[in-house]
C-alpha positions as CSV (number, residue, x, y, z in Angstrom):
1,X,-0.6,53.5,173.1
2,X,1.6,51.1,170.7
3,X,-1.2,49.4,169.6
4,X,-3.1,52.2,169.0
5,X,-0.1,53.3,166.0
6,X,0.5,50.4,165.2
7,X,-3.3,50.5,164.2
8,X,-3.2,53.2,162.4
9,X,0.3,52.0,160.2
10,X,-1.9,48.8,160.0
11,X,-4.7,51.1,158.2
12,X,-2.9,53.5,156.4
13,X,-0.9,50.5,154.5
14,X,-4.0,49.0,153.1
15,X,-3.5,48.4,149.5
16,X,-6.1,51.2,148.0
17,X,-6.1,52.0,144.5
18,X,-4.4,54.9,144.0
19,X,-6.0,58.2,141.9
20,X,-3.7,58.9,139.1
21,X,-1.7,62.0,139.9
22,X,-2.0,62.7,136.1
23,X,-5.4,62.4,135.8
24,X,-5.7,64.9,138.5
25,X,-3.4,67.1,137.6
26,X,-5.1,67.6,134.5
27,X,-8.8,67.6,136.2
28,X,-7.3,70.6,139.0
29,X,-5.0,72.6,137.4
30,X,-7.0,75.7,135.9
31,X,-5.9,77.2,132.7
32,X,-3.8,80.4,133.0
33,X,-2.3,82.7,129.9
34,X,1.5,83.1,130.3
35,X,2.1,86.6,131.6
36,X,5.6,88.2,130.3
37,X,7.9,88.4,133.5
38,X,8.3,91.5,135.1
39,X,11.8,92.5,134.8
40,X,13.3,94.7,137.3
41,X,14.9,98.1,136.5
42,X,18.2,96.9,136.0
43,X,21.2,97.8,138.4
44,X,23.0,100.4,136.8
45,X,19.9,102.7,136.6
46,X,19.3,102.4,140.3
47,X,22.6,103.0,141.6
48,X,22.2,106.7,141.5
49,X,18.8,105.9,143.9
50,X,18.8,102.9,146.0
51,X,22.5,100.9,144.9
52,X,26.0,102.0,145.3
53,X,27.5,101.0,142.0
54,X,30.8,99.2,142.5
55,X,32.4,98.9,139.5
56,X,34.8,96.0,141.1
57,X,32.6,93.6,140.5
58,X,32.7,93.0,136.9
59,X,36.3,93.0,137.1
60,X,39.0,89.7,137.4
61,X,37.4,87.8,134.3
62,X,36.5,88.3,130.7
63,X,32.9,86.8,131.7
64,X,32.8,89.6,134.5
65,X,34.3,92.5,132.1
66,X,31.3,91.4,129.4
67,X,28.6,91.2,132.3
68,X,29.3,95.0,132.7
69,X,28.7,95.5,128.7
70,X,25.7,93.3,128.9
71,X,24.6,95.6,131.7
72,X,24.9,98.8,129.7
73,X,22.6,96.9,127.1
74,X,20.0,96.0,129.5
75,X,19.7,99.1,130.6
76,X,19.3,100.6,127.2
77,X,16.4,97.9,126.6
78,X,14.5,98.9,129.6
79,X,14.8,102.9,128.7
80,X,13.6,102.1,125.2
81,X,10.4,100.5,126.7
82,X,9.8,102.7,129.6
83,X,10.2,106.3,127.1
84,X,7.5,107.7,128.8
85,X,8.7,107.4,132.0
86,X,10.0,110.2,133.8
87,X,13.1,109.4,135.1
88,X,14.3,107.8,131.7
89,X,16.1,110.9,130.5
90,X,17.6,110.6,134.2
91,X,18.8,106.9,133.4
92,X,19.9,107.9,129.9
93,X,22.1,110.7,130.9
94,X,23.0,108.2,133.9
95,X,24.1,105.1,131.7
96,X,25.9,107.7,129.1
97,X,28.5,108.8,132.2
98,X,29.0,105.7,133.0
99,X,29.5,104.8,130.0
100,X,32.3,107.4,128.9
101,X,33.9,106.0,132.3
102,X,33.6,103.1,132.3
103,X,34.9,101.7,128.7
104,X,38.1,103.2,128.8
105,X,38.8,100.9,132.0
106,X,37.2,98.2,130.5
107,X,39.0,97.9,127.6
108,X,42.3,98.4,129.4
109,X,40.8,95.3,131.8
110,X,40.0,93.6,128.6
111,X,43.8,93.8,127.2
112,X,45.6,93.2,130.5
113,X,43.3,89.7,130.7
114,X,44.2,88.8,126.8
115,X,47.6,89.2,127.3
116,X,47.4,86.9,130.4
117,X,45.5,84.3,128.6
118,X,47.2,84.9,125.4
119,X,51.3,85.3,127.2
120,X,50.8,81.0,127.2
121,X,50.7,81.3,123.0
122,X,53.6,83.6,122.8
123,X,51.3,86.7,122.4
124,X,51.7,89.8,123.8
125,X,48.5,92.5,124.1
126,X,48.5,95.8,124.6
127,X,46.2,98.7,124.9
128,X,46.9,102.5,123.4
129,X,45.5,105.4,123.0
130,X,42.9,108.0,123.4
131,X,40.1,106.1,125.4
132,X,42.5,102.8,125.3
133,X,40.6,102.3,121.8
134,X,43.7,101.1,120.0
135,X,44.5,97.0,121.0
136,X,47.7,95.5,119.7
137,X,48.7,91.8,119.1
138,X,52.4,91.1,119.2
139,X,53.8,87.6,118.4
140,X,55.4,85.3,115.6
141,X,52.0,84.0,115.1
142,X,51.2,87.3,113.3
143,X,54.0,86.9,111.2
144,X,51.5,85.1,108.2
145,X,48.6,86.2,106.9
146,X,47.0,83.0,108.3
147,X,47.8,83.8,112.0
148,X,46.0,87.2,111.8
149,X,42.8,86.0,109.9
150,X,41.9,83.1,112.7
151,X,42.8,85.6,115.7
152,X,40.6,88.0,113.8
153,X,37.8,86.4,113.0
154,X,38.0,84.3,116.7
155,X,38.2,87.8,118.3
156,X,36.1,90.3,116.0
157,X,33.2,90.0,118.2
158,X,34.4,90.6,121.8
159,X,36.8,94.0,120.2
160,X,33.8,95.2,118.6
161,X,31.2,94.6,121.8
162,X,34.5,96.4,123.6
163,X,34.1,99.2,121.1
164,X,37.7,98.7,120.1
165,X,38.6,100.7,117.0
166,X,41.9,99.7,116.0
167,X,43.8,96.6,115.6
168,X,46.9,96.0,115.3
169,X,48.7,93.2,114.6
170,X,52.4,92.8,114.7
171,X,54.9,89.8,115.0
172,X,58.2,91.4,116.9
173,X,58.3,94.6,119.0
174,X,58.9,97.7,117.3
175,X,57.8,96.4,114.3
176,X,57.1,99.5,111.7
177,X,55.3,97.7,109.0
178,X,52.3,95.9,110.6
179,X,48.9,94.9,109.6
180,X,46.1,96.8,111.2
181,X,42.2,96.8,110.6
182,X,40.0,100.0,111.7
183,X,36.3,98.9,113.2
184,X,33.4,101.4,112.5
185,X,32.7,101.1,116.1
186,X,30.2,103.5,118.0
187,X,31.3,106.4,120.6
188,X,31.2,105.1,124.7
189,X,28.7,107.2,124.8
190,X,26.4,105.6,122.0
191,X,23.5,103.3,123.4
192,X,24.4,99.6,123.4
């Protein structure tokens, strides 16, 4: 029974020439058009239906509070190409709760994270007002010009995807003479 593998080892290390594996891969592999991925109906739609929505989730980091926001834009995408069908008024109504929800707390998140990244520069951040649409920068960094320009143009992105509308930028507590910038920024409940 040795012999008879060690026969077969014997034959199967015979030097052969070997067939280019490019050569066949390009005689065997049949042409194909690219076909778009199907994207699935994204998770915020569904929760209504088949998912619990847990809001938790996107909570903890600024990555997982912008995930949420990038969630509310991907549903928007996929009602904008399905119009037609007939749950997307369901969906639309659907993301627009969540959406007058789920900002607010978002934003709130948002601040509470800044100010625990930010607390290491000196910087305090808090959130205010109606819908927490009102975010406030308080340090001696604000006290120039210079200090508010770089942590406005560093941060003008994420307050406006936040739908922030008000700025405020102050460099002591109770400060009654601050700068402060308004952002034409959409209602929560404006598609994404």
């Amino acid at each position: 029974m040795v012999g008879f593998f060690a026969f077969i080892l014997l034959r199967t290390n015979k030097k052969e020439k070997p067939i280019s594996t490019q050569v066949l891969a390009q005689e065997q592999a049949p042409e194909y058009e690219p076909i778009e991925p199907v994207k699935p109906i994204p998770a915020f739609l569904l929760s209504s239906y088949d998912v619990k929505y847990n809001q938790y989730q996107y909570r903890g980091t600024p990555e997982n509070l912008a995930s949420e926001i990038d969630g509310f834009a991907d549903s928007w995408a996929y009602i904008a190409k399905h119009k037609t069908d007939s749950q997307s008024k369901a969906w639309e109504k659907r993301i627009i709760n969540m959406q007058i929800k789920e900002l607010p707390l978002l934003r709130k998140e948002c601040g509470n994270e800044m100010d625990n990244k930010l607390w290491e520069e000196d910087v305090r951040v808090a959130v205010s007002g109606k819908g927490n649409k009102t975010i406030t920068f308080t340090g001696y960094h604000f006290a120039s010009n210079k200090g508010i320009k770089e942590t406005q143009e560093s941060l003008y992105s994420t307050l406006v995807k936040f739908r922030f509308n008000l700025i405020i930028y102050k460099w002591y507590k109770g400060q009654e003479d601050y700068q402060y910038f308004k952002l034409n920024t959409p209602n929560d409940s404006a598609p994404y």
